[in-house]
N, C-alpha and C positions, 0 to 999 in steps of 0.2 A: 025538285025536292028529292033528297036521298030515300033510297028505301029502308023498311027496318030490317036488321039484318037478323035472316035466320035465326031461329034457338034449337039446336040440336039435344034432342034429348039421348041421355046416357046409355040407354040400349040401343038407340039409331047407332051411336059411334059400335058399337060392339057388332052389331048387325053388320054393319060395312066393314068393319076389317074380317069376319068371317067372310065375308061373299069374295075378298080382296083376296083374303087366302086359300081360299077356293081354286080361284080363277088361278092364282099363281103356282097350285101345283099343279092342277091340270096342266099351265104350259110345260111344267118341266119333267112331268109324265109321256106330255108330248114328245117334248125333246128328248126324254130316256128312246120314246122308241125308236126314234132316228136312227138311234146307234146300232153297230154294226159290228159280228167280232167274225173273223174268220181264220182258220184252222185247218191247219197243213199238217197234216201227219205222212213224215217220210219213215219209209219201211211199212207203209200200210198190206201189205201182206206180209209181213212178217209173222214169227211164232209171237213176241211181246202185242203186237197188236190183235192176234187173232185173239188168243188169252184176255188181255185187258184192258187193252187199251180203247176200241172201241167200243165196249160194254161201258168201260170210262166217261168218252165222250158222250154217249147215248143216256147217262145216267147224268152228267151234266148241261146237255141238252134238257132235260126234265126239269132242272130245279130251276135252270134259268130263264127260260124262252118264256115262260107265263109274269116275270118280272120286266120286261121292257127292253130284253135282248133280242136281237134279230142275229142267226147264225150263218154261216156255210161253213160246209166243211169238203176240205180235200184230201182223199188218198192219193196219194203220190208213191211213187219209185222206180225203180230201173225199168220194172218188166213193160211190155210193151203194152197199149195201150188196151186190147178185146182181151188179150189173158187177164192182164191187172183187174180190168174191171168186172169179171167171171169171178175171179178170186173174191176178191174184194165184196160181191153182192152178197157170195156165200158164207162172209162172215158173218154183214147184214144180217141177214135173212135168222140167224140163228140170234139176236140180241133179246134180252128177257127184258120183262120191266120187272117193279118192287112186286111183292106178292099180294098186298094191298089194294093195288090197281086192277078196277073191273077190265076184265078181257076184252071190249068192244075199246076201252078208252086205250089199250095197250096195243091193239092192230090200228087203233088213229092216229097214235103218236109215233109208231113204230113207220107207220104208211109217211105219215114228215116229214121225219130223219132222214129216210131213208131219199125223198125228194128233194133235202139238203145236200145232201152228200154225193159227191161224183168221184169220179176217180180221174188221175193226169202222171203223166211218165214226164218225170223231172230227171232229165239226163244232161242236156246243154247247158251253157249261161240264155241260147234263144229261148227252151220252156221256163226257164226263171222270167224270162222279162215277158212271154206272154201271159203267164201265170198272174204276172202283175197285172196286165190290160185288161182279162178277164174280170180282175177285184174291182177296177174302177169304176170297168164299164158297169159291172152287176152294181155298184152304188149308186151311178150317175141313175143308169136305168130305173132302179126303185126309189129313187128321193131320198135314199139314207146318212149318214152322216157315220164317217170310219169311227169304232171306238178304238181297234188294234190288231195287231194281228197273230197269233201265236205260231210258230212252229216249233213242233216234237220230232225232234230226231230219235229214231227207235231204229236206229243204225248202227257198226263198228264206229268205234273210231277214226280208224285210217282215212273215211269221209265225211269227214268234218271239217274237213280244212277247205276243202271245193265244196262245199253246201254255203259253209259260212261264207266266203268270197260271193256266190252267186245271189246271197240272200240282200247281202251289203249292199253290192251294186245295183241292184235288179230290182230288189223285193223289200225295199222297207216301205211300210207307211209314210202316209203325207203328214204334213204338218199336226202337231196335235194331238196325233195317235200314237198310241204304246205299240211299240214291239216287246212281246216274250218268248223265248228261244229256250227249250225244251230239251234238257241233253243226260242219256241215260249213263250209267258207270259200264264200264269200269275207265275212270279216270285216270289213266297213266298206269304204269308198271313199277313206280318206285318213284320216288322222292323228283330224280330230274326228269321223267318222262312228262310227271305231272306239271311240271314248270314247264317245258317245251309247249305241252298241248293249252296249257294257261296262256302261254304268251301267245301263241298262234288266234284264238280265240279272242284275248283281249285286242287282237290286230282289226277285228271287226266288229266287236262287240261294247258295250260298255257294262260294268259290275251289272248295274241295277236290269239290265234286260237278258242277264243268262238266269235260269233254272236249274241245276243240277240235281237231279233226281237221286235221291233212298228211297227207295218204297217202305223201306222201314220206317220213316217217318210218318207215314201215312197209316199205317195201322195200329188199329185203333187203341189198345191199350199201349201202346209207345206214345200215342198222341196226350193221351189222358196224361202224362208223367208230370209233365208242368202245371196244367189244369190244378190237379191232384194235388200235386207239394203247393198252391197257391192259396187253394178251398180249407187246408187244413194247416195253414201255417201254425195256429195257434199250440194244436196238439205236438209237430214236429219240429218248431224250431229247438227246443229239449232234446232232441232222440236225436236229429241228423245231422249226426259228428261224431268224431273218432272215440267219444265218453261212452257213445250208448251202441254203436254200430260195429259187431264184431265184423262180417265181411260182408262183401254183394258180390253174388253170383249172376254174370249174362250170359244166357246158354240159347243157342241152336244147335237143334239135333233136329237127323237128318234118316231118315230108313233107306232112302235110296243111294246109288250110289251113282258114278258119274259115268255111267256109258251111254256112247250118242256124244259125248260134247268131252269127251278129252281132248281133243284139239284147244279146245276151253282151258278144260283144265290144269294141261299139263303147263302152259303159260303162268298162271296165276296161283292156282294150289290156294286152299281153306285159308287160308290167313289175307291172301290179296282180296277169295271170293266174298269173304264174311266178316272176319276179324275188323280189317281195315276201316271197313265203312259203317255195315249195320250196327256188329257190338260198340265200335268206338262213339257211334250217334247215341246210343245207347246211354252208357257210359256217361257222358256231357251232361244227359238230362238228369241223371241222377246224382251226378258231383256236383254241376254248377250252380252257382252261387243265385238263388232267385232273385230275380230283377223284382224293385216294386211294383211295375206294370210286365206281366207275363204277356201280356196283349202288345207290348211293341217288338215287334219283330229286330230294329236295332240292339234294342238293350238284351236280347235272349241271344244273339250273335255276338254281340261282345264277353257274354258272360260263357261260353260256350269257348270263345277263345283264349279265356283267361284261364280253363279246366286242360287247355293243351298248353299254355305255357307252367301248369306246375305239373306235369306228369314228369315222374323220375324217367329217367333214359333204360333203354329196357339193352337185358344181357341175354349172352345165348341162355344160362342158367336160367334165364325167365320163361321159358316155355318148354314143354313135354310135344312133341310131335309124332303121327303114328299113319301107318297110311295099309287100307286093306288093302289084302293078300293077292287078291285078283285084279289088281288096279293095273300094274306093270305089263299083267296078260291082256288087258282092256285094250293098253296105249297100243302094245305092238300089234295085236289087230287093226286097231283103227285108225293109226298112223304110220304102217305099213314098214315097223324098226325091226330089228335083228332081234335074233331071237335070244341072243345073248345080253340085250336092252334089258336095264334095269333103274326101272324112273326114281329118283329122290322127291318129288313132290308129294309133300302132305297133303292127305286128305283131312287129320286129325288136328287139333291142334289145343291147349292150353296155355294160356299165357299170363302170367300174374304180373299185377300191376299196380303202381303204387303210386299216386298224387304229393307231390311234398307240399302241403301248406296246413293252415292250422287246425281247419276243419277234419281233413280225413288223412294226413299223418299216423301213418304207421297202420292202416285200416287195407288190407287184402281185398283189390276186387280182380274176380277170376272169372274172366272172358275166352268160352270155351263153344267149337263149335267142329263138327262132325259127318262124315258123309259113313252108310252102312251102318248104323249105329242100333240099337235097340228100340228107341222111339223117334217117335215126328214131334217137336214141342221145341216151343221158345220161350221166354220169360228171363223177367231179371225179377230178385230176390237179393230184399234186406231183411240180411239175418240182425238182429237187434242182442244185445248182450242180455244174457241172464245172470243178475245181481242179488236176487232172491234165494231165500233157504228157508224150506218147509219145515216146520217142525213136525206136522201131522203125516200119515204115511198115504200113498197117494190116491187112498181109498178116499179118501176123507176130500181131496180138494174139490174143492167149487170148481163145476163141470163148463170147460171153457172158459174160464175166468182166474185159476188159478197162474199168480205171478210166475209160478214154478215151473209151468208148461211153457216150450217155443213159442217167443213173439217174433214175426217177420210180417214181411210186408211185400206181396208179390204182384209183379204186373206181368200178367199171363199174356202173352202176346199171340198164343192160340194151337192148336190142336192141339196133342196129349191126352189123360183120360178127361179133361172137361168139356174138350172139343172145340174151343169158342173162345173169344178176348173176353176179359175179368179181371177184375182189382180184388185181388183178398187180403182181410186186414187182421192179425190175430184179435180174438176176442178180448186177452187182456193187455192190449195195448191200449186202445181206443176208438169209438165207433167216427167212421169217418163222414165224410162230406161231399156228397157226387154229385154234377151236374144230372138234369130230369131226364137226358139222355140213355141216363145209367140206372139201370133198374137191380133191385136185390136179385139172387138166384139162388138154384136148389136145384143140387144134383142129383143121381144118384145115390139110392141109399147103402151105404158102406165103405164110398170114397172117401177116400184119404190122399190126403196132398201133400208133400215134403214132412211127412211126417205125422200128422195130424189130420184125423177125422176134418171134413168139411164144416160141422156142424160147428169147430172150431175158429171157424171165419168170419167176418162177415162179407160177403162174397158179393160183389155186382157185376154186373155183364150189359154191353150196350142193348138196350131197346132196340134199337135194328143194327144188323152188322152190315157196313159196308167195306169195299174192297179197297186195297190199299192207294189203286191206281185212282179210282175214285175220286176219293178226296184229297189225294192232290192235285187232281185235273180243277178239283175247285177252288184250291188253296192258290194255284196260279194264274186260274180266271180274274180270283179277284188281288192278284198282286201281292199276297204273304209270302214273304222270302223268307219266315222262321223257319220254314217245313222244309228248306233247302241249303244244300251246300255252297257255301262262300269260297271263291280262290283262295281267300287269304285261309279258312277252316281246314279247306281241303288239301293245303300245301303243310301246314303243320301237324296234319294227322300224319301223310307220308314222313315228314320229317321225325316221326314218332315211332314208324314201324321199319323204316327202311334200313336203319341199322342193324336193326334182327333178323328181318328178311336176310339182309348180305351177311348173317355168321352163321345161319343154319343152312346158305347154300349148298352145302355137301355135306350135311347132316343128314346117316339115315335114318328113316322115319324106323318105329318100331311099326313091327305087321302084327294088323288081328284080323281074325277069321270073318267079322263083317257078323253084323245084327248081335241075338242073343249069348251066338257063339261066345262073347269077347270076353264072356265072362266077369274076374277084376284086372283081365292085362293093360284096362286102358285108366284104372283106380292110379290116382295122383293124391300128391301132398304137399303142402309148400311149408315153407319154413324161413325166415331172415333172408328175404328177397332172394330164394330161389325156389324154383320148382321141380319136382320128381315124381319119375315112375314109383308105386307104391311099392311091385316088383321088381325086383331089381334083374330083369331079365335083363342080359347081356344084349346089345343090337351089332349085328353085323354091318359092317364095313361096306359091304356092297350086298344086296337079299339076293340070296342063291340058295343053290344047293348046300344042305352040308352043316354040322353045329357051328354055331359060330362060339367065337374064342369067350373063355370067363373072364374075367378081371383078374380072378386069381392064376389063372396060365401065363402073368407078367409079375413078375417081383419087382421089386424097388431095386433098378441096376447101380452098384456102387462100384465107380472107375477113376479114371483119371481122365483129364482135361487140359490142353496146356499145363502139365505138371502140376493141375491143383486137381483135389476129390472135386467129382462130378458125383451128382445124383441122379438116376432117368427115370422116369417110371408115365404110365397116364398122365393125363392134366390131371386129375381129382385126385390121384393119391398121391403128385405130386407136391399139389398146393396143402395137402394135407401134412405132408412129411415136414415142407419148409415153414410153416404157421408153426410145427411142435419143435421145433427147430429155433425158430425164432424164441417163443416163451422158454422153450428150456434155457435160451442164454442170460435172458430176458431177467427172468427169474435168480439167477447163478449171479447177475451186474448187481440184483438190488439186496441180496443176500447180505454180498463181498461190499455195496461201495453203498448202498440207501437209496442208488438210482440209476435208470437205464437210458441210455442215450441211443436215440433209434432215428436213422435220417432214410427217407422213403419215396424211391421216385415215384413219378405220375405216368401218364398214359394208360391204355388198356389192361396190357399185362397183368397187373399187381390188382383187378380191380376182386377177382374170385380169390386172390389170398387176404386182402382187406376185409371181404365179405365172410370168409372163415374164421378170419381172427376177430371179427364182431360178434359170430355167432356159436361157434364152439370151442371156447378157451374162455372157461367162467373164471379160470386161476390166475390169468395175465394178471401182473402187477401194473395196473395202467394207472392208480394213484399213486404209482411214484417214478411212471414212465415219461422223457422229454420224449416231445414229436419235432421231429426237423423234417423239412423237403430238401432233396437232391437238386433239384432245379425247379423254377417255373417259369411260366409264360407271362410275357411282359401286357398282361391283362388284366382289370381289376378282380380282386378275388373272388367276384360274387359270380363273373364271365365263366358260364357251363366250359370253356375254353381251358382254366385255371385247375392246373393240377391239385390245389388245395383246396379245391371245389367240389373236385373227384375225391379230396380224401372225407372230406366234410359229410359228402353223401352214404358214402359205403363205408367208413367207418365212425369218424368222429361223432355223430351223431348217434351211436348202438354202442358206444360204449365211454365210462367215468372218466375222462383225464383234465382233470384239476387245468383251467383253463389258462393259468399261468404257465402252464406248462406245453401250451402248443404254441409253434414257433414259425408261421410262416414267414418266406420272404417279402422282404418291405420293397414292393415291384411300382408300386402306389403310391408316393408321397407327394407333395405341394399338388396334387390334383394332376401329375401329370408319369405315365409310365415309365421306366425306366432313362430318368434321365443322368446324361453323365454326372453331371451339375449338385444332384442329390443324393450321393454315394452311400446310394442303396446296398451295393454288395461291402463297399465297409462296414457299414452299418451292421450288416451282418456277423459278417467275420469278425467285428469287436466283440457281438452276443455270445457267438460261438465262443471264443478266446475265455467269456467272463465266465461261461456255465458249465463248458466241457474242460475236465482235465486233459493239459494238454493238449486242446484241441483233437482229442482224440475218440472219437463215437465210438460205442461198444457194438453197435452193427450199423452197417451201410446197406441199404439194399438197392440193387441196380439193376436193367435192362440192357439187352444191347438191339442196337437199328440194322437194320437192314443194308446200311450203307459201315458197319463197325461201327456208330456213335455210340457213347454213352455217357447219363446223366444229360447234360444240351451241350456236350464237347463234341464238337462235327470235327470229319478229317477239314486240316489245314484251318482248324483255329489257330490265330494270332493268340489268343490268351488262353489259360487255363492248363494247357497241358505241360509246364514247368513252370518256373518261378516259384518266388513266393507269395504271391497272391493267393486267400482260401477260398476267395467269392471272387466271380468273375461276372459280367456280362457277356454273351456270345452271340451270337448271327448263326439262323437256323436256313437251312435251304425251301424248308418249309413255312406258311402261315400258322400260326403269327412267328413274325420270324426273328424279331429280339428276344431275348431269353437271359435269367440268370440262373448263375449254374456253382458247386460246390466244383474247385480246380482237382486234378489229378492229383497234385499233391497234398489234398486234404484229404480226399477219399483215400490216400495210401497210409495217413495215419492211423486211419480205423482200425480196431480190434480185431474185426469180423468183418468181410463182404462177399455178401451172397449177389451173385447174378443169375434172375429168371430170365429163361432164354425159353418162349412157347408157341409153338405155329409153324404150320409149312413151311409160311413166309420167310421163316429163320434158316432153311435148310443150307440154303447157298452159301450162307454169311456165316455162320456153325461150322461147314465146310472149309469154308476159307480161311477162317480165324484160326482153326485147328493147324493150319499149317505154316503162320505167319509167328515170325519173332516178336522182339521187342519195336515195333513202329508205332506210335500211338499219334504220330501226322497221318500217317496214313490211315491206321487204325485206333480210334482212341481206345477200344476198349481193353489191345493190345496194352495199353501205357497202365493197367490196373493190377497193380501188385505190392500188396501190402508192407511198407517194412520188416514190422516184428508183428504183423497180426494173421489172419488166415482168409482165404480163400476158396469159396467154395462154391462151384457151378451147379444148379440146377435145370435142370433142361427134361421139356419133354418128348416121348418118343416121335413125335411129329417133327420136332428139331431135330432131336438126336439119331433119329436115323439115315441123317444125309452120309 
């Protein structure tokens, strides 16, 4: 006989799957404890680890060890094993805990740590692969289960390339377990350095288990930035854009100055030490585009990299550079140089910068940072546009609340007069939204901050401060790769600065006296993507004895040239002379004819007289001006590569030309470059024919190369340099190396051609040309000489003094 079968009553089932999920987390409480995370810090006496690093791990030792982690940790490095571990105790020995923490519970944990932690001399690839038997053996020994293993190299870089080999082969985890690899900056020296040590790195590493450390990133009001524009989308999606956002300033400042570590400095100089990394991480978080989820670490890297593909390309005009007075006296003490050693590296530096896309188009952010300076203080600041007009007089407004008073918006990154990280938000912008981390504050009474009373703000400051090293020892415990730099981030930040870096190489810095002394000689001003001393103090050539020269102790030298007017003078008052130069003809064509036909090479040269005739010549007739190119690159026109790209940037976009009227070349057709097949440079040359009388431009403006080329006519072009063809195709010795080009004999119909001739680099070629006939095989620029129109050389003293 069957039996009756059970009746489970409705709280039994619920009784059992609690008891079930009981039992089930306990096991995997269990199994949390298993796990096992060990931690190798090389350069464990170092200055970074004595400073931070270990207070780091000792502070992430705390958060984590009562959550189901089980730790060791290694000091490792060169020194030998009784020093190391001497060292090494005495940094121990000095670790704090939170303030919070009763004193008995702070000498028990401190007593722990301290029982975690050994010290080992990793010199060979034999202590890498003991190093590993130790890990196992101490897991096999305790019944643990590896979670991973992390090392922080707190080392140069020159050994990183034998760490990472011995880590490879010797020292990764078993099946299962994460590796994270811990690597501090400075990342390279310029654009290819950083590819070299990229590539060497990716030879034993994979993306996902390097680290690349900003400590920038880790403190705490840089951390909040994203948090912050997420919590409060609603109030800013309106304000952050180029409608409501006049500029954003990122500033560190600095009171000390760099002795003890010139060997440092003199390598890298303020722009490698700070610019590079911190302000530009900086920078990202406040331009990039918020991801719907700020919590995925892919989508804030992407968007992060998408704020370096639209930064315009930066000129030497984009930055002010200044370096104190006693720096040069520093080096040759501590680098044992001559006495007549006189260092060009900046200590100083400003650099303005300009995003091309929709959002912050045409919006100033000014990324500045300083050694000797008057204060200690970091922060970025958005200044917000003021749109409003009081009627009542300023007695009258509403106290913090008035439209009329500065709205910004600043993330204090810390010390300064408020001493401590803070988000301040102007009163009458809107009150904002901080995680409970973040508590209101109250300063001082009488503080004022950029301007404005405190009382002005509504000001929060973290509930506890922690250290930058800190949180990110926790950020990469638990695997957030937001908080760090990416190969691909960190190759296009270089790709960003290295072209400034290489035009201010022998640029001298201006000198200030260091701190309060500096008075306003280090006050700047920007204007139509360029930047300036506010004083126009003259800088010397070399810092020495003795006044250095004025601007005015040079006139505008007017001579001859190969038989045509030359003009010489500075860069600045030359690009000055030929912009008024240009409009004066400019002017005279639309007078006499209704219109000016103006054809305009590419490359560098021309890019600071583009940028003057955008910004100081309100009078140019540009509505009734044609635009033509002299030549371009056989790349689509949008390729940063494309001369019309270059003019697109620094000028076309600053200033009105009736868009029927600009004329690139057709380099681009059926979807494919310059092909024979598609006779692109006829095409041309019919336009030209239909628009210009007689095919004749009323100014031509040219370059010439280093080799005599000019326009894309290389010595020993097959085309171009006679005939009657107006448009040519040519072959460049250089990438990209197709090119169309206007021929010799169309440039010689022009009215007017000016050639800018600027840079050392021109001295030899300046030299040479000066004494060559008519060869334009040899020399094409030789082959330039108008029939019935005029020619006119500008050149500056840099050229012209060969």
């Amino acid at each position: 006989m069957l039996a009756e079968p059970f009746n489970w009553h409705p709280g039994m089932w619920k009784m059992l799957i609690v008891v079930m999920c009981v039992a089930l987390l306990g096991c995997l409480q269990a199994q949390e404890l298993q796990e096992h995370v060990s931690i190798i810090l090389l350069g464990a006496t170092g200055d970074l680890a004595k400073k931070y690093l270990w207070q780091g791990l000792f502070q992430l030792y705390l958060d984590e060890a009562g959550r189901g982690h089980s730790f060791s940790f290694h000091g490792a490095a060169l020194t030998a094993p009784k020093q190391g571990q001497e060292l090494m105790a005495k940094t121990l020995e000095s670790l704090s805990c939170p303030k919070d923490m009763a004193p008995s519970h702070c000498a028990e944990e401190k007593d722990q740590f301290l029982q975690l932690s050994q010290y080992r001399q990793l010199k060979t690839a034999e202590d890498y692969q003991a190093l590993n038997k130790d890990i196992e053996a101490q897991l096999q020994h305790a019944g643990l289960r590896e979670a991973g293993r992390i090392f922080y190299f707190s080392v140069p870089p020159f050994a990183y390339a034998d760490i990472a080999r011995n880590i490879n082969s010797s020292c990764r985890p078993g099946p299962g377990a994460w590796l994270r690899v811990v690597l501090e900056k400075p990342f390279g020296h310029d654009h290819f350095s950083a590819q070299q040590l990229a590539t060497e790195l990716g030879s034993f590493f994979q993306e996902e288990e390097m680290y690349r450390v900003d400590h920038y990133l880790g403190k705490q009001a840089v951390a909040q930035i994203l948090p912050f524009r997420d919590q409060n989308r609603k109030a800013l999606d309106s304000l952050w854009n180029r409608h409501h956002v006049e500029r954003v300033e990122i500033i560190m400042k600095e009171t000390v100055d760099a002795e003890g570590r010139t060997s440092f400095y003199e390598e890298y100089g303020v722009i490698r030490d700070v610019l590079q990394n911190h302000l530009t991480e900086v920078l990202t978080l406040v331009a990039m585009e918020l991801p719907l989820n700020v919590s995925s670490a892919e989508a804030v890297l992407r968007h992060k990299l998408q704020v370096f593909q639209a930064l315009r390309g930066l000129q030497r005009g984009s930055a002010v550079v200044g370096q104190y007075q006693s720096y040069s006296e520093q080096v040759r003490r501590e680098l044992q140089k001559p006495d007549s050693f006189h260092s060009l590296t900046p200590t100083f530096a400003a650099v303005l910068v300009h995003i091309d896309n929709l959002r912050w188009e045409g919006v100033p952010f000014i990324l500045m940072s300083g050694k000797a300076l008057d204060e200690r203080v970091g922060y970025a600041r958005i200044l917000f546009k003021n749109q409003a007009c009081c009627v009542q007089s300023e007695k009258h407004w509403a106290a913090a609340q008035s439209q009329c008073l500065p709205r910004q918006l600043i993330f204090h990154i810390g010390h300064g007069d408020l001493g401590s990280p803070a988000v301040l938000v102007s009163r009458n912008l809107f009150r904002p939204s901080l995680p409970s981390s973040w508590k209101e504050m109250e300063g001082p009474p009488g503080l004022r901050l950029f301007g404005s009373p405190l009382s002005d703000y509504y000001a929060y400051s973290p509930v506890q401060e922690r250290d930058a090293h800190s949180v990110l020892l926790s950020h990469i415990f638990h695997g957030r790769k937001d908080s760090f730099i990416t190969t691909e981030n960190l190759l296009a930040s270089w790709g960003f600065w290295t072209p400034l870096l290489e035009s201010l190489a022998h640029k001298a810095p201006r000198l200030y006296p260091g701190g309060a002394e500096n008075g306003r000689l280090l006050d700047f001003e920007f204007s139509s993507g360029r930047l300036f001393f506010s004083q126009q103090q003259p800088e010397q050539l070399v810092p020495g004895p003795g006044p250095a020269p004025m601007p005015s102790d040079f006139q505008v030298v007017r001579a001859k040239y190969r038989e045509s007017p030359l003009v010489s003078a500075w860069s600045e008052e030359l690009i000055s002379k030929l912009a008024n130069d240009i409009e004066a003809t400019a002017v005279r064509a639309v007078r006499r004819f209704g219109q000016f036909h103006l054809a305009l090479s590419g490359g560098s040269s021309p890019v600071a007289l583009f940028q003057q005739l955008a910004t100081a010549h309100y009078g140019f007739p540009w509505a009734h001006t044609h635009l033509w190119l002299v030549d371009e690159r056989c790349v689509p026109l949008s390729d940063p590569e494309s001369n019309f790209q270059g003019l697109q940037a620094h000028l076309l976009q600053h200033v009105r030309v009736p868009y029927y009227n600009i004329h690139p070349m057709p380099v681009h057709l059926q979807q494919r470059l310059c092909a024979e097949e598609d006779q692109g440079a006829q095409i041309y040359a019919r336009e030209i024919s239909a628009l210009v009388a007689n095919s004749s431009f009323d100014l031509v403006l040219l370059g010439m190369g280093a080799d005599g080329h000019t326009a894309s006519l290389f010595p020993q072009s097959p085309t171009g340099l006679d005939g009657e063809q107006l448009v040519v195709l040519t072959t460049s010795p250089s990438q990209p190396h197709r090119r169309m080009s206007l021929s010799l004999p169309l440039i010689n119909r022009a009215k007017k051609v000016a050639v800018l001739v600027m840079g050392r680099m021109k001295r030899e070629i300046t030299a040479l040309v000066s004494r060559v006939g008519y060869e334009p095989k040899k020399w094409p620029i030789s082959g330039v000489l108008p029939h019935s129109g005029q020619l006119v050389w500008y050149m500056d003293y840099d050229a012209f003094l060969a």
